[in-house]
C-alpha positions as YAML, in Angstrom:
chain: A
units: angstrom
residues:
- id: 1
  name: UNK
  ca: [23.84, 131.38, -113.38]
- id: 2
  name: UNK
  ca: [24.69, 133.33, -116.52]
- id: 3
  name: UNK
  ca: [27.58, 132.08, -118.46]
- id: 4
  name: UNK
  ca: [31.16, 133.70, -117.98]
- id: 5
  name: UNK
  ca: [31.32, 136.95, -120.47]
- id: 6
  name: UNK
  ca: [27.50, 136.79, -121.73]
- id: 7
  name: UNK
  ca: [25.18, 139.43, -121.68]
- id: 8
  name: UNK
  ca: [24.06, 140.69, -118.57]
- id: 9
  name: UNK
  ca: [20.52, 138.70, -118.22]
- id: 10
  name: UNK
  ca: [17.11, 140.32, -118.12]
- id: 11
  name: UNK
  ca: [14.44, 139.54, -115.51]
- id: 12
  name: UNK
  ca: [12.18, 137.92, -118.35]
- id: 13
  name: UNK
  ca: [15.57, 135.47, -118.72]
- id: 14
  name: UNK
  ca: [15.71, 134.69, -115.28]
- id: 15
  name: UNK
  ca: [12.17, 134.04, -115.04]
- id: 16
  name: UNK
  ca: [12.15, 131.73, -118.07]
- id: 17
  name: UNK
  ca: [15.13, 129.42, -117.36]
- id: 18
  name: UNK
  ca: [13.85, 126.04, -116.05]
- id: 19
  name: UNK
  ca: [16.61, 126.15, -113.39]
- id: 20
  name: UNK
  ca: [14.72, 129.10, -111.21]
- id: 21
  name: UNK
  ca: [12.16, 128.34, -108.47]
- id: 22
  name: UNK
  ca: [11.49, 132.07, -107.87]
- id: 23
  name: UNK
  ca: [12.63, 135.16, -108.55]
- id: 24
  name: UNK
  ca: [10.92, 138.57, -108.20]
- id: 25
  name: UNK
  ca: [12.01, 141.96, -106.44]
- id: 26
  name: UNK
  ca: [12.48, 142.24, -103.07]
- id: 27
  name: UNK
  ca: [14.80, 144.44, -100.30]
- id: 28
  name: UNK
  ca: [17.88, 143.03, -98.87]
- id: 29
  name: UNK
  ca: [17.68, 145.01, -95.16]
- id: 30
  name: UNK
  ca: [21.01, 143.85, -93.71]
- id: 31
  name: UNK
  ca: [23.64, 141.31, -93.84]
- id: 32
  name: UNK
  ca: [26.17, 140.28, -96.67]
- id: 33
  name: UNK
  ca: [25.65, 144.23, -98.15]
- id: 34
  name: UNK
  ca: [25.83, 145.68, -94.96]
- id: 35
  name: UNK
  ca: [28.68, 143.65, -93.92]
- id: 36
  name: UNK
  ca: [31.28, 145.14, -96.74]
- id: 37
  name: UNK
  ca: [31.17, 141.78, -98.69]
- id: 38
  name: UNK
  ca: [28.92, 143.18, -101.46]
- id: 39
  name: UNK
  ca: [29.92, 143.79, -104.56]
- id: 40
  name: UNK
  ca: [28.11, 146.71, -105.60]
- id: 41
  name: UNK
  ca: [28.88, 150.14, -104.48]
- id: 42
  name: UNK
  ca: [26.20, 151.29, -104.26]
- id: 43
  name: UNK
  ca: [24.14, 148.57, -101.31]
- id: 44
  name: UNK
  ca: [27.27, 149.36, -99.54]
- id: 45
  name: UNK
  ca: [26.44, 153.33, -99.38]
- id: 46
  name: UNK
  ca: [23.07, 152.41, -98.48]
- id: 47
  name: UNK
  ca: [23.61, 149.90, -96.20]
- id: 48
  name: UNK
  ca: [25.61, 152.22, -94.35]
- id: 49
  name: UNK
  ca: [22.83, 155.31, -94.18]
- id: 50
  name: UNK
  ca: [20.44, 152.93, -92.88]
- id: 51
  name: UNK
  ca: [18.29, 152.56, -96.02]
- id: 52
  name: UNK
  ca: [17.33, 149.18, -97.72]
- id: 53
  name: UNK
  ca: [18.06, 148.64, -101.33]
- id: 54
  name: UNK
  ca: [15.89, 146.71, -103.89]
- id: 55
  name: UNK
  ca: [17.15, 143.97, -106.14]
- id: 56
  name: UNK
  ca: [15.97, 141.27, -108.32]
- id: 57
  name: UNK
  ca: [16.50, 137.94, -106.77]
- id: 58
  name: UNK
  ca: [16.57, 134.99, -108.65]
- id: 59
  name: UNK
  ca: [16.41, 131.46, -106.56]
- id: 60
  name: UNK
  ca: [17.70, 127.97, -108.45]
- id: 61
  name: UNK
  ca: [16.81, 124.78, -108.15]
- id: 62
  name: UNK
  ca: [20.38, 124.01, -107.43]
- id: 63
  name: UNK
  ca: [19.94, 126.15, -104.10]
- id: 64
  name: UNK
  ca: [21.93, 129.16, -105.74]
- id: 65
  name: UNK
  ca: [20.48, 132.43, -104.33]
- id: 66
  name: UNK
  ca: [21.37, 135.14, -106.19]
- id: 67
  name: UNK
  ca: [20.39, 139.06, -106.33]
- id: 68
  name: UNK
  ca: [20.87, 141.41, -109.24]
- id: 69
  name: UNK
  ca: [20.92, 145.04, -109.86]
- id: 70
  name: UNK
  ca: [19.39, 146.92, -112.45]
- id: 71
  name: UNK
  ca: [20.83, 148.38, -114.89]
- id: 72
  name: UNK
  ca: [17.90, 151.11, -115.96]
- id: 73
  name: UNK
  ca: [14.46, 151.36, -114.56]
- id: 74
  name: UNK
  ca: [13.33, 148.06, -112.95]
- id: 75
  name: UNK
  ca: [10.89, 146.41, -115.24]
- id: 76
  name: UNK
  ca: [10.40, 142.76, -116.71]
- id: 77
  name: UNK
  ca: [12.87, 143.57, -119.68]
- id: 78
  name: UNK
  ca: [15.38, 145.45, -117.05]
- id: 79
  name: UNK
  ca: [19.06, 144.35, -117.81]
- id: 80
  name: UNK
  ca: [20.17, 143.47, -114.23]
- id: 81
  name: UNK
  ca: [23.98, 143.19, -112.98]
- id: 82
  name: UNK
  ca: [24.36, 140.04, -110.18]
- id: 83
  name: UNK
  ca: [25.76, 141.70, -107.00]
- id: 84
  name: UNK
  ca: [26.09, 138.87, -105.38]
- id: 85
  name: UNK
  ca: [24.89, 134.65, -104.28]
- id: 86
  name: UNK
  ca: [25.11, 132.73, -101.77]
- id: 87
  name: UNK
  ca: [25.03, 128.94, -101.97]
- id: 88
  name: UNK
  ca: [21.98, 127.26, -99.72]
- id: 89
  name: UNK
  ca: [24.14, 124.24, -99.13]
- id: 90
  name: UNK
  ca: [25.53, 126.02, -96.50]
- id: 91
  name: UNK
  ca: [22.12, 127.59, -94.79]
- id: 92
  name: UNK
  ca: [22.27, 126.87, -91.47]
- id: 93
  name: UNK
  ca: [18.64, 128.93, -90.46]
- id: 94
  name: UNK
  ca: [15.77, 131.01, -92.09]
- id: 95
  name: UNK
  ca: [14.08, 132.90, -89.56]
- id: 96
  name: UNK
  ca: [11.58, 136.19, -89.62]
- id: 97
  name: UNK
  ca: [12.72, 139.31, -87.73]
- id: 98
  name: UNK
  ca: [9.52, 140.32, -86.22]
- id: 99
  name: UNK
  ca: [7.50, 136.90, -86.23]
- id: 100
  name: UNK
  ca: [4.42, 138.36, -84.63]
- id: 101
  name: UNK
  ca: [4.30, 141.16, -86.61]
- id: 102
  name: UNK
  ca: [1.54, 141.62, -89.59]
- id: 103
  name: UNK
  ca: [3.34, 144.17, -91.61]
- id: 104
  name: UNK
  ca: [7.11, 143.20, -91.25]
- id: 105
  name: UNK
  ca: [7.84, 140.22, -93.18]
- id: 106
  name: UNK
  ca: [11.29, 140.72, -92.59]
- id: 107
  name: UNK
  ca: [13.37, 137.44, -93.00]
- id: 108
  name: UNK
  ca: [17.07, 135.98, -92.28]
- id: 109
  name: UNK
  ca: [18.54, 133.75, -93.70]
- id: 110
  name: UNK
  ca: [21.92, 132.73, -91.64]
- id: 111
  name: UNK
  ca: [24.65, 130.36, -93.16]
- id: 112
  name: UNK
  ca: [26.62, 127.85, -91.55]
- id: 113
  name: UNK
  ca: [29.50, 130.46, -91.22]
- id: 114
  name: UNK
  ca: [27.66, 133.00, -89.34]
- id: 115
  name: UNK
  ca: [27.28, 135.40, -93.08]
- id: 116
  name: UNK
  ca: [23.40, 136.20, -93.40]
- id: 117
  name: UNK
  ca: [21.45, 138.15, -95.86]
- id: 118
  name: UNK
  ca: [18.08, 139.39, -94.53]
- id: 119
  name: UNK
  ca: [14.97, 139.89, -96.82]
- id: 120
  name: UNK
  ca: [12.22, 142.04, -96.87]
- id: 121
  name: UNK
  ca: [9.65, 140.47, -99.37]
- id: 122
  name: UNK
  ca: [7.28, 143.29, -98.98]
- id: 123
  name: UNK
  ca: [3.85, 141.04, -97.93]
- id: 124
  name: UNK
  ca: [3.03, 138.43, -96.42]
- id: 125
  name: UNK
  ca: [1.98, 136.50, -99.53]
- id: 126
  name: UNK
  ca: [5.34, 136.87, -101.02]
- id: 127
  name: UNK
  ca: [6.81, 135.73, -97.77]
- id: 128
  name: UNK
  ca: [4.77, 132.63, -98.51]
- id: 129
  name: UNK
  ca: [6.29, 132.43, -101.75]
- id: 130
  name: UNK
  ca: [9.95, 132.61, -100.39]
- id: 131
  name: UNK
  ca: [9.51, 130.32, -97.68]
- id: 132
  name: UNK
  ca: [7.93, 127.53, -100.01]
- id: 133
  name: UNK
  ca: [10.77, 128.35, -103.08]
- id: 134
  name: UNK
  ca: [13.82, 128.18, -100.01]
- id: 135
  name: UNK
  ca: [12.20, 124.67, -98.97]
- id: 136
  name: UNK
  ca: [11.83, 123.27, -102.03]
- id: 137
  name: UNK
  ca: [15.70, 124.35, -103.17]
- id: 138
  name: UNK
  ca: [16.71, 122.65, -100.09]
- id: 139
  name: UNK
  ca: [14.70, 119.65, -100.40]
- id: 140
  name: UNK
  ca: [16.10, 119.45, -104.27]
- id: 141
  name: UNK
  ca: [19.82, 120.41, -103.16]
- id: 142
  name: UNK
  ca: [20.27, 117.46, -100.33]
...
C-alpha cells in the first residue's frame, strides 16, 4: 500500500510496484460497498440504486486486495483514491455467481467473517486472470 500522507498513487504506480500480482479495472457488484462499510460515498449511493460501480483494483503479493477510485477520467495516469482492502488471510471462499453462465463472470469472494466483496471482471479471460492472481497471493501469503 501507499505510504501514510503520500500522494494519492496512479494506476501506472500500482502497476509498476513489484509487490502487485494484478491490478486492472473491474466492477465491485455487491458486498463490502453495498453493505455500508465502504468508504466512499459515492459506491454507497450506487450500491443502493442497484447499479455497479467501477474501480481500479490492485492485488499484492502479500494477499492485500485493494480497490481505488478515480480521481478524473479513468486512464493509465488516473490519480485513484483507495476506497477500501480487504486482507486474503482471512478468505474463507472464492466462488462465481452464475457458474454456468458464458457472459456473467460474476465472482465472490467471502471472508472468514461472513464480509464479501463480489467482482465482476467483465470476461471470461480476465476472470482467468483473477482466479490465477487470488491463487497465487494465497499460495505466497500461507
Amino acid at each position: 500500500p501507499p505510504p501514510t500522507g503520500a500522494a494519492p498513487p496512479t494506476a501506472e504506480q500500482l502497476q509498476a510496484l513489484d509487490e502487485t500480482l494484478l491490478c486492472g479495472w473491474s466492477e465491485l457488484k455487491g458486498g463490502l460497498a453495498c453493505e455500508g462499510q465502504a468508504t466512499a460515498e459515492r459506491s454507497s449511493h450506487e450500491c443502493a440504486a442497484g447499479r455497479a460501480s467501477k474501480y481500479y483494483f490492485a492485488l499484492s503479493k502479500g494477499a492485500q486486495l485493494q480497490w481505488f477510485d478515480c480521481c478524473d477520467a479513468p486512464t493509465e495516469g488516473s490519480c485513484l483514491q483507495l476506497v477500501d482492502a480487504i486482507n486474503l488471510r482471512e478468505l474463507s471462499a472464492i466462488q462465481r455467481e452464475h457458474p454456468d453462465s458464458s457472459t456473467d463472470f460474476s465472482f465472490k469472494i467471502a471472508l472468514q467473517d461472513s464480509r464479501s466483496v463480489v467482482v465482476d471482471p467483465g470476461s471470461g479471460a480476465t476472470y482467468q486472470q483473477w482466479e490465477e492472481g487470488l491463487l497465487t497471493a494465497m499460495s505466497l501469503a500461507s
